[in-house]
C-alpha positions in Angstrom: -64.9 71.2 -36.5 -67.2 69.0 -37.9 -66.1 65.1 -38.5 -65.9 64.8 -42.2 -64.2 68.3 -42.5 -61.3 67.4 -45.0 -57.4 67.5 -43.8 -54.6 69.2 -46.5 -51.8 67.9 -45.6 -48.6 70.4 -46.5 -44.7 69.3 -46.3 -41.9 70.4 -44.9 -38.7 71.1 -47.3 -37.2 69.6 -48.8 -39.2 66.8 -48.7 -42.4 65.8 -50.3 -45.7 64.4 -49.6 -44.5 61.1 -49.0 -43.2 62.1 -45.6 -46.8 62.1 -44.7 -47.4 58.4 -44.9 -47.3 57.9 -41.3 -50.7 59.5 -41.0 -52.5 57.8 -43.5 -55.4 56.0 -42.3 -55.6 58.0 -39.1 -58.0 61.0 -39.7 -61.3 58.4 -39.7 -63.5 58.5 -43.2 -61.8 62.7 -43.9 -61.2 63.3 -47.5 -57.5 63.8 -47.3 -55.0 66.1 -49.8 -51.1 65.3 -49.7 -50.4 68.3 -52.4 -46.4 68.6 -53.3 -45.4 71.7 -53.7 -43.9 73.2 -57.1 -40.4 71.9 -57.2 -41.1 68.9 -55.2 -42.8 65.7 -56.0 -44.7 66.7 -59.4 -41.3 68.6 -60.6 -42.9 71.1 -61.7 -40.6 74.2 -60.9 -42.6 77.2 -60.3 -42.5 81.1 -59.7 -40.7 81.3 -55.8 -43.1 82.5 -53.7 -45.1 81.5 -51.1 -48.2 82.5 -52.5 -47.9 80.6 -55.6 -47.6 77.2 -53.4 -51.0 78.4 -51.2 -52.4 78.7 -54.2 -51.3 75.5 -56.1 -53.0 74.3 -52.1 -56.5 75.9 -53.6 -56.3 75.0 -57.0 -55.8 71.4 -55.2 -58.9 71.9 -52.8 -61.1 73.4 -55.9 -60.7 70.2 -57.8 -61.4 67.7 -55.3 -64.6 70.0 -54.7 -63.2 70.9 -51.0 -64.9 74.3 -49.5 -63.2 74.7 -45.9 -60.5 72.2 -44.9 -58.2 72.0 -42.2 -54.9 72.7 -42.9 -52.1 70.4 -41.1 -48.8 72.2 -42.3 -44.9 71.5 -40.9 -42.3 73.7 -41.0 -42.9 74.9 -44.6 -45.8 73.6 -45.0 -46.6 75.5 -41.9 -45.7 79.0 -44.5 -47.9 77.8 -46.9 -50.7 77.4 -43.8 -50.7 80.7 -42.5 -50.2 82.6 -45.8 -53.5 80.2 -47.9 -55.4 81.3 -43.8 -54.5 85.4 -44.5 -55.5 85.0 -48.3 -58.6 83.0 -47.9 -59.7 82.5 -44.1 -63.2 81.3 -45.4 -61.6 78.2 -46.7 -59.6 76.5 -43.6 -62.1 75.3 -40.6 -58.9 74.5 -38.6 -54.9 74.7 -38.6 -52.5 72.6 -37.0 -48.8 74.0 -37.6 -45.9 71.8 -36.8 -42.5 72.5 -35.8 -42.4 75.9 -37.4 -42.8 79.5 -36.5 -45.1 82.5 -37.9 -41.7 85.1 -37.9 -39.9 85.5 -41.0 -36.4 85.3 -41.5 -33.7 87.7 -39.5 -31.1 89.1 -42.3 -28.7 85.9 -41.6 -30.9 83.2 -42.0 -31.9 85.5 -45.3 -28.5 85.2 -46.1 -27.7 81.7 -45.9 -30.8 80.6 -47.8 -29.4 83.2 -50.9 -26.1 81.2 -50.5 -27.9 77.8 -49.9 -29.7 78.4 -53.2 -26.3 79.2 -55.1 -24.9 76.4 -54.1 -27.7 73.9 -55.3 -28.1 75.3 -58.4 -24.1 74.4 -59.0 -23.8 71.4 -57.2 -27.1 69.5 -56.9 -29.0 68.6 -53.8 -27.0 65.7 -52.3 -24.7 68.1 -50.3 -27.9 70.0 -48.3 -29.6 66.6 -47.6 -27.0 65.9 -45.7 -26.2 69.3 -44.0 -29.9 69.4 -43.0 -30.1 66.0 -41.5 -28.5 67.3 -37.7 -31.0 70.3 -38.2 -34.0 67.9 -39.3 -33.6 65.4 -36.6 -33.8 65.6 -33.3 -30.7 63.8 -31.7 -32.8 61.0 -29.9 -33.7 59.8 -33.9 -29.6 60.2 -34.8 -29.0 57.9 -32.6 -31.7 55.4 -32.0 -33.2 55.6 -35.4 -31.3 55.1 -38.6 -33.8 54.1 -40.7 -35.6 57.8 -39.9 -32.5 59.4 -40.9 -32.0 56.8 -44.0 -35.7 57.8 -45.2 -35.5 61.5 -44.8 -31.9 61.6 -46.8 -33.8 59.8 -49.4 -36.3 62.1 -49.6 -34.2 65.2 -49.6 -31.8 64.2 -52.4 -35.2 63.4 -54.5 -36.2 66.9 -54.5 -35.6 68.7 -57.7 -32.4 71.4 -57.6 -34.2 74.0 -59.5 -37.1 73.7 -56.9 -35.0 73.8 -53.7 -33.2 76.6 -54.8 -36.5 78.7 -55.4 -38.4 77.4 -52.3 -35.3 78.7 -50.3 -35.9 81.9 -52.3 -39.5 82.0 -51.4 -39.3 81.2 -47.5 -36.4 83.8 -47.2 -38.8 86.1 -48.6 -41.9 85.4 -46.7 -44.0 87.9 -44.7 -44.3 87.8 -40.7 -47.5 86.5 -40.1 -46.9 87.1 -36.2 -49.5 90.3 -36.4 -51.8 88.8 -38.3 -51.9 85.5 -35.5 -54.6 87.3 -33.5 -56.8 87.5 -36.4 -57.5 83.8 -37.2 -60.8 82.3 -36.0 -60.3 78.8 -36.5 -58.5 76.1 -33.8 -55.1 75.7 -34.1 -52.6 73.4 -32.6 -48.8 74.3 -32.2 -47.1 70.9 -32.3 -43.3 70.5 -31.7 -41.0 68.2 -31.3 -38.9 68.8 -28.1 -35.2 68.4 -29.7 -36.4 71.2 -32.6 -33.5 73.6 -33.0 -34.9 74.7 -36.1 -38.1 76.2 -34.9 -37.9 75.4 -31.2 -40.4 74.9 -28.6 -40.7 78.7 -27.8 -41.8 79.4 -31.7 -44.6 76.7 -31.5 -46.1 78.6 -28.0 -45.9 82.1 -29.9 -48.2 80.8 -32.1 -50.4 79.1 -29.5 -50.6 82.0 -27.1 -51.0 84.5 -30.2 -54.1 82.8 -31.7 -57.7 83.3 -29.9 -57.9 79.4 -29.8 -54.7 77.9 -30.0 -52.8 75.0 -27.5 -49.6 73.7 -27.6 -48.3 70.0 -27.5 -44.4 69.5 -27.1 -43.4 65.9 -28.5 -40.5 64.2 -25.9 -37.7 62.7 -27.8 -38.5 64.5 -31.9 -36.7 67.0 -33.2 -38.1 68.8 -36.6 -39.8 66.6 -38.7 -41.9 65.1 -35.5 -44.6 63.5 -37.2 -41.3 61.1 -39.0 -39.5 60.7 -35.8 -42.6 60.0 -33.0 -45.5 58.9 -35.6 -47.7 57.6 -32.1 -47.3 60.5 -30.6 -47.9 63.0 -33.5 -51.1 60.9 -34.4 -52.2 61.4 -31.1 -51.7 64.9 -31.0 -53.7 65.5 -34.5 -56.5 62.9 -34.1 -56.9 64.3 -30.7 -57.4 67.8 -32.1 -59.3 66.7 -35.1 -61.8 64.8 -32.2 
């Protein structure tokens, strides 16, 4: 990867790009894209479907005047990553895909999004924030870190009730892009946090052994949203990769 290749980085629900401020300033003189998603930080509530965010990614990269970028996605953002790769591979020089997984949903976790969805659209957001927080966090940040857990509540009751709902549509209905892993030609890094129930440890080596050129880096003491919870170590990790 060349040095000034440019970096996307793509968020994890139901957050926005603000949970990305920990790596500003550490991807050297990179162009760099924080995009929200539809539903998220612009508002904008859009069609629910993964596709539609990959491509609100490329409309993103087309106006900056980006060609190839790599792609650093987490857990939804890390959907959005391997679907924009399948669509157009000719545009991502690298991928690194945090604490998620490239299976799709078995027919519970299908179900509980449906319900989940339901559920915000009658009662608002506030309720999910904090039913997500155990899930989110690994339990070294519950209980050493409440300003982590204070910044990521704020974020997800911020998030727009019409857009939750219909980005829990569109991950419940995303493809499995586990056959498609051997296909990619570009680096990419598995990163996860060690405390990620979520999408645990084992998801993160699928993806690294299932990809020509893929490694795996396990972050002690995170849980989901690693690059909130061990910011050093998660820098590390990416600048290491992007080196």
């Amino acid at each position: 990867m060349d040095s000034t290749t440019p970096v996307v980085f793509l968020h994890a629900f139901p957050l926005s790009s603000a949970m990305w401020r920990p790596q500003h300033g550490v991807v050297g003189g990179r162009t760099v894209l924080t995009p929200d998603f539809p539903g998220f930080g612009d508002r904008t509530v859009d069609t629910p479907d993964l596709e539609r965010f990959a491509r609100a990614v490329l409309d993103r990269m087309d106006a900056a005047g980006i060609g190839r970028a790599i792609l650093v996605g987490l857990s939804m953002g890390g959907y959005v990553a391997l679907g924009f790769q399948a669509l157009w591979p000719g545009r991502v020089a690298g991928m690194v895909l945090a604490d998620t997984k490239a299976g799709s949903d078995d027919p519970a976790g299908r179900v509980k999004r449906t319900d989940q969805a339901a559920r915000v659209r009658q009662e608002g957001v506030a309720w999910l924030a904090e039913a997500l927080l155990p899930a989110l966090l690994g339990e070294t940040t519950r209980q050493t870190r409440p300003e982590v857990v204070a910044e990521v509540r704020r974020m997800a009751e911020a998030a727009d009730p019409e857009g939750v709902a219909r980005a829990l549509e569109a991950m419940r209905e995303r493809p499995d892009s586990t056959p498609g892993l051997g296909a990619i030609q570009v680096p990419v890094l598995a990163l996860v946090g060690e405390e990620d129930t979520l999408t645990p440890v084992a998801e993160a080596r699928k993806i690294a052994e299932g990809v020509p050129d893929g490694r795996l880096v396990v972050i002690p003491g995170a849980g989901h949203l690693s690059n909130l919870e061990s910011p050093k170590a998660f820098n590390e990790a990416l600048t290491s990769f992007l080196g």
